[in-house]
PyMOL commands that place a pseudoatom at each C-alpha (Angstrom):
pseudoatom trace, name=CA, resn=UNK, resi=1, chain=A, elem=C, hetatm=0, pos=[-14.570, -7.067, -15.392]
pseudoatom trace, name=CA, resn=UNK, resi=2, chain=A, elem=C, hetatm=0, pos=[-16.078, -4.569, -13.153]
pseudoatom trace, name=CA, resn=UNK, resi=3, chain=A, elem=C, hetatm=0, pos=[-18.240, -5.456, -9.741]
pseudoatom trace, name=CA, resn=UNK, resi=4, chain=A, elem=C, hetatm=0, pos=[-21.273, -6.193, -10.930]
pseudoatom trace, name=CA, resn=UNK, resi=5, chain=A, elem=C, hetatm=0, pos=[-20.109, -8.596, -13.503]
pseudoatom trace, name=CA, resn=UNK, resi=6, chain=A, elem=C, hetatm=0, pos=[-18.416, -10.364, -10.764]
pseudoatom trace, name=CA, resn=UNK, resi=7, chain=A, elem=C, hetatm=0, pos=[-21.867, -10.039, -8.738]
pseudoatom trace, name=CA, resn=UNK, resi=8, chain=A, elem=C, hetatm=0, pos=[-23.327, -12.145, -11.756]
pseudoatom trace, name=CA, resn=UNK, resi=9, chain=A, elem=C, hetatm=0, pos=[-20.491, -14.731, -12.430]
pseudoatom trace, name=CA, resn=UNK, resi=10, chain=A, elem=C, hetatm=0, pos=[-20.833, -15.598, -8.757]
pseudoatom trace, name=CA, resn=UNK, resi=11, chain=A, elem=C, hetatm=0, pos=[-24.288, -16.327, -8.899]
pseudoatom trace, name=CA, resn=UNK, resi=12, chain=A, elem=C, hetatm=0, pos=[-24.245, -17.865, -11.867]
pseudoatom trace, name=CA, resn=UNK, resi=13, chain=A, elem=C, hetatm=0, pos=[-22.223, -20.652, -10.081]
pseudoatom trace, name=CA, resn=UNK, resi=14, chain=A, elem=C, hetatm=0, pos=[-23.326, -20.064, -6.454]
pseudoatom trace, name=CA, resn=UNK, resi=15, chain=A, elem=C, hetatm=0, pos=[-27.374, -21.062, -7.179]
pseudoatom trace, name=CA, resn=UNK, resi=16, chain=A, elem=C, hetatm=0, pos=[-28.163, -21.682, -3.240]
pseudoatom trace, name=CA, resn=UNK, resi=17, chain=A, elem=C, hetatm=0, pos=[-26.685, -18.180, -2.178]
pseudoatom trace, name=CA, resn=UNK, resi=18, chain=A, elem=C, hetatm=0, pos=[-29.006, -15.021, -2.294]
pseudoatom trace, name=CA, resn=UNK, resi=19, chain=A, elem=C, hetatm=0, pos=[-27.810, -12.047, -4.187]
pseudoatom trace, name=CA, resn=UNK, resi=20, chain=A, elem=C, hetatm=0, pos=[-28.005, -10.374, -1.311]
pseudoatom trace, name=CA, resn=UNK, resi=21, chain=A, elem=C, hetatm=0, pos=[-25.502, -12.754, 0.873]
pseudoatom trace, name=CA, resn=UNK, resi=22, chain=A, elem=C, hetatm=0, pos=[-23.015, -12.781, -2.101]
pseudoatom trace, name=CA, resn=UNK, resi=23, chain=A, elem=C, hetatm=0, pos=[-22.723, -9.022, -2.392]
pseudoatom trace, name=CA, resn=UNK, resi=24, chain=A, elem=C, hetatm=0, pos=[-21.907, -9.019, 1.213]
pseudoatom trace, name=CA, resn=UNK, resi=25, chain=A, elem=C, hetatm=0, pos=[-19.452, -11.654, 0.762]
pseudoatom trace, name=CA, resn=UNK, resi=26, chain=A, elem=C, hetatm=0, pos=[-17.395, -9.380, -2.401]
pseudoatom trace, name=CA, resn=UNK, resi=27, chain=A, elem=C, hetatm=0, pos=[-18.242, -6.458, 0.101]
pseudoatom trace, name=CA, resn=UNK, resi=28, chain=A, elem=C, hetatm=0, pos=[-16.159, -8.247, 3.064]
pseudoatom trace, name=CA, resn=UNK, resi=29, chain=A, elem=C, hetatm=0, pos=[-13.461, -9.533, 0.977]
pseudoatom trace, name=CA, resn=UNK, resi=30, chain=A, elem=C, hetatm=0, pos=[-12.311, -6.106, -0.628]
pseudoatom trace, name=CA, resn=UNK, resi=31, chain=A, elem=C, hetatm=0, pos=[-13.126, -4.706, 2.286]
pseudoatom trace, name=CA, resn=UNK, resi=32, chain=A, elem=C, hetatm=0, pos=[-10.605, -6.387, 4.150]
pseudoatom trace, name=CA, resn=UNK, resi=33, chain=A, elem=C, hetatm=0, pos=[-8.040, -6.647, 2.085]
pseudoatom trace, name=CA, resn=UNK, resi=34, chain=A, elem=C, hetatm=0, pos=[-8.108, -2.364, 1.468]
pseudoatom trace, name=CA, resn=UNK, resi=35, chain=A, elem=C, hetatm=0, pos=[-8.035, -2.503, 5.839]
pseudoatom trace, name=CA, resn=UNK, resi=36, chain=A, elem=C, hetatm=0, pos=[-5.308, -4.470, 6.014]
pseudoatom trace, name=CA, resn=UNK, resi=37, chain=A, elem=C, hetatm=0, pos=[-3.298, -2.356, 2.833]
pseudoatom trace, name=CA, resn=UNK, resi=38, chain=A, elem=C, hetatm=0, pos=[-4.121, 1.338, 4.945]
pseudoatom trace, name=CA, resn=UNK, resi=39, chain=A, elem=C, hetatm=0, pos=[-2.862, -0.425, 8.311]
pseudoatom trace, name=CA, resn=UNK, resi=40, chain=A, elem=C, hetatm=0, pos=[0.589, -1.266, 6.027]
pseudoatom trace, name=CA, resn=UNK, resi=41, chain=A, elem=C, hetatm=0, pos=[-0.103, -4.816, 5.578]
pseudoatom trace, name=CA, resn=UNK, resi=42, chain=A, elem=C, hetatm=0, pos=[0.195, -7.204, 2.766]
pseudoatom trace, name=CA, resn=UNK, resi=43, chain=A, elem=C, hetatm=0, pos=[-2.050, -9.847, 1.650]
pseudoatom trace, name=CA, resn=UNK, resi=44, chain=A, elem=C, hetatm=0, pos=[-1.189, -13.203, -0.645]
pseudoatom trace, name=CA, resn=UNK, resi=45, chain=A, elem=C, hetatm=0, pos=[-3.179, -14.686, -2.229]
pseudoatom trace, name=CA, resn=UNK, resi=46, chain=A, elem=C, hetatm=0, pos=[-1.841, -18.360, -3.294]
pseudoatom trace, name=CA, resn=UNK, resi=47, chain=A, elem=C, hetatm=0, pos=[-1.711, -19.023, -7.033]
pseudoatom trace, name=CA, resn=UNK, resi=48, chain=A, elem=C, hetatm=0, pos=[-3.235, -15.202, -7.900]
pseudoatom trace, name=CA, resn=UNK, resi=49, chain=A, elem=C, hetatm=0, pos=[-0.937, -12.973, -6.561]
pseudoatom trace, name=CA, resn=UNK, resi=50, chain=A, elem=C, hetatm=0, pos=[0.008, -10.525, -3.522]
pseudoatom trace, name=CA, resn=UNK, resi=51, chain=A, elem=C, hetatm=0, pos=[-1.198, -6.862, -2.684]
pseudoatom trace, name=CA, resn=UNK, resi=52, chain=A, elem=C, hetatm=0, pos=[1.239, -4.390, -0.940]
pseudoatom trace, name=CA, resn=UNK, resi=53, chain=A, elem=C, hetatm=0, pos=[2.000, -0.693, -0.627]
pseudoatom trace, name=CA, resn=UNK, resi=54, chain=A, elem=C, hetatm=0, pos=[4.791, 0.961, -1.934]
pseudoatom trace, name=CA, resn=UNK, resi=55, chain=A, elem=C, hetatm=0, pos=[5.948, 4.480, -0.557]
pseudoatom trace, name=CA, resn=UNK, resi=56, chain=A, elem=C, hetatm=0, pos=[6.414, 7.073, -3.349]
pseudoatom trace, name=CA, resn=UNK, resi=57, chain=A, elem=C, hetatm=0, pos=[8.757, 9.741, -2.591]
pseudoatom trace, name=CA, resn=UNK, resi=58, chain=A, elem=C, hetatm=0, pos=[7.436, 13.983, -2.404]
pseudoatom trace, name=CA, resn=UNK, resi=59, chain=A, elem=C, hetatm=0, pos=[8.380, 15.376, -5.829]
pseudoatom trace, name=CA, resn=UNK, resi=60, chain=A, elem=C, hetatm=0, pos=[8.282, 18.791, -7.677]
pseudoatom trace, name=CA, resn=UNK, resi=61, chain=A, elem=C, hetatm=0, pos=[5.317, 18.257, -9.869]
pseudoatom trace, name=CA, resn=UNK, resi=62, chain=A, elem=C, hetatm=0, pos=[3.934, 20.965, -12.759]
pseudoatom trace, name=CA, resn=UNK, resi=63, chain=A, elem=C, hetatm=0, pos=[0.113, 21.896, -12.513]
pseudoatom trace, name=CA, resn=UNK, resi=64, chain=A, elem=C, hetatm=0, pos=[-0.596, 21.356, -16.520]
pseudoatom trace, name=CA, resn=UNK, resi=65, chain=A, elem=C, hetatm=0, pos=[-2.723, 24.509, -16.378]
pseudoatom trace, name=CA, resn=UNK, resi=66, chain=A, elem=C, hetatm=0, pos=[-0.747, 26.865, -15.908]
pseudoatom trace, name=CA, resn=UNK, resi=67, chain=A, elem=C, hetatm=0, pos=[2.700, 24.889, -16.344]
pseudoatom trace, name=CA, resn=UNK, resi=68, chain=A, elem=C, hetatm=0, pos=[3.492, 26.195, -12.310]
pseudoatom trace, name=CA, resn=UNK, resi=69, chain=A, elem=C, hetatm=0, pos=[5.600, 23.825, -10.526]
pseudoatom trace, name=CA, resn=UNK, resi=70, chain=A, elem=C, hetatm=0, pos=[3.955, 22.581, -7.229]
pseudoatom trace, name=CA, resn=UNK, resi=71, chain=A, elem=C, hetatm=0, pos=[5.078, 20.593, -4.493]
pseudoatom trace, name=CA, resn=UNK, resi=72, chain=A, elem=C, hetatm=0, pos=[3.718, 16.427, -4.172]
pseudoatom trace, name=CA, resn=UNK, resi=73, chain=A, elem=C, hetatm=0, pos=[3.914, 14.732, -1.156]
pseudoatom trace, name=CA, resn=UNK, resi=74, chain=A, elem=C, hetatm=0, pos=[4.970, 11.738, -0.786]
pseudoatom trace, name=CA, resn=UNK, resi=75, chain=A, elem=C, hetatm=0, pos=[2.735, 9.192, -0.285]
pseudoatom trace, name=CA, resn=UNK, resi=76, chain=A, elem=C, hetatm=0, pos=[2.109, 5.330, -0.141]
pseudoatom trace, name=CA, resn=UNK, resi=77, chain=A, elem=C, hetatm=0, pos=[0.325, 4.006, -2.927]
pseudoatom trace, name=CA, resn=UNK, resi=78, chain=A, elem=C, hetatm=0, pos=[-1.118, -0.061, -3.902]
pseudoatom trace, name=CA, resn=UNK, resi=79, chain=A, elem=C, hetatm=0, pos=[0.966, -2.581, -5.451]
pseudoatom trace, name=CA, resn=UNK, resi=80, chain=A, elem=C, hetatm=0, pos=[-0.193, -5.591, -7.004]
pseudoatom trace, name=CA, resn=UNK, resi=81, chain=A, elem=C, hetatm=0, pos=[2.596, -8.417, -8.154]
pseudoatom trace, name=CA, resn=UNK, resi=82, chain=A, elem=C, hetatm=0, pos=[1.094, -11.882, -9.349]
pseudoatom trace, name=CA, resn=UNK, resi=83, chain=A, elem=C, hetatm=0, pos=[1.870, -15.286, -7.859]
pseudoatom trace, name=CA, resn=UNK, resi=84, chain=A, elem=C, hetatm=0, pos=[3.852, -17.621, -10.649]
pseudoatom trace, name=CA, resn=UNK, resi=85, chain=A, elem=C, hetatm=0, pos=[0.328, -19.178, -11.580]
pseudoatom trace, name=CA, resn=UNK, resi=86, chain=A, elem=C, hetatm=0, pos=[-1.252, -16.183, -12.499]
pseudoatom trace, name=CA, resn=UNK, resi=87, chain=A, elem=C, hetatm=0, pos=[2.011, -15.233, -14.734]
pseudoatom trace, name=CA, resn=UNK, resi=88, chain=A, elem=C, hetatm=0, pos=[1.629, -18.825, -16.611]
pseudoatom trace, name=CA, resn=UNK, resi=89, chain=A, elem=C, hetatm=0, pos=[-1.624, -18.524, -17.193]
pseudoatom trace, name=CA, resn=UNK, resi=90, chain=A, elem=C, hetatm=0, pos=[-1.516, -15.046, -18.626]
pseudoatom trace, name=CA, resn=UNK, resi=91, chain=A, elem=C, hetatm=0, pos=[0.966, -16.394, -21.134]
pseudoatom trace, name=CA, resn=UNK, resi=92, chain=A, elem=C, hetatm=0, pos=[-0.106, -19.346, -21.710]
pseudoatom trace, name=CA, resn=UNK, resi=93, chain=A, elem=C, hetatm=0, pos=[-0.060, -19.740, -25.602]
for i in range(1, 93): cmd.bond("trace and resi %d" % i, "trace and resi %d" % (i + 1))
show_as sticks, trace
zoom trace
């Protein structure tokens, strides 16, 4: 599902709501949760699942060019691990 088809599912079942207002709302809500991710945070979300960074170590990498080995830094990077309802739903069978 990309944005836009998330734009449309929400209207679909949010008739009294402008498009307008509900693209704000999707706009706040990822919004908030990449803020509180870049300021090191974490945020759960009951029954779906939590978002976290994870730091990722600086490596010796190879530029596949050339095949020239160049230096990565390390960095943090998004992790996403689903609540238990999320995981029984996806294997539901």
């Amino acid at each position: 599902m990309i944005r836009s088809e998330l734009l449309q599912v929400l209207a679909k079942q949010s008739p009294d709501m402008r498009s307008d207002e509900i693209e704000r709302v999707v706009d706040v809500f990822f919004d908030e949760i990449g803020k509180r991710l870049a300021e090191g945070g974490r945020v759960e979300l009951r029954g779906f699942g939590a978002f976290s960074t994870r730091e990722r170590d600086a490596r010796k990498g190879r530029n596949p060019r050339t095949g020239e080995a160049v230096d990565v830094p390390g960095k943090r990077v998004p992790y996403f691990k689903p609540g238990k309802e999320m995981r029984v739903r996806l294997n539901a069978e």
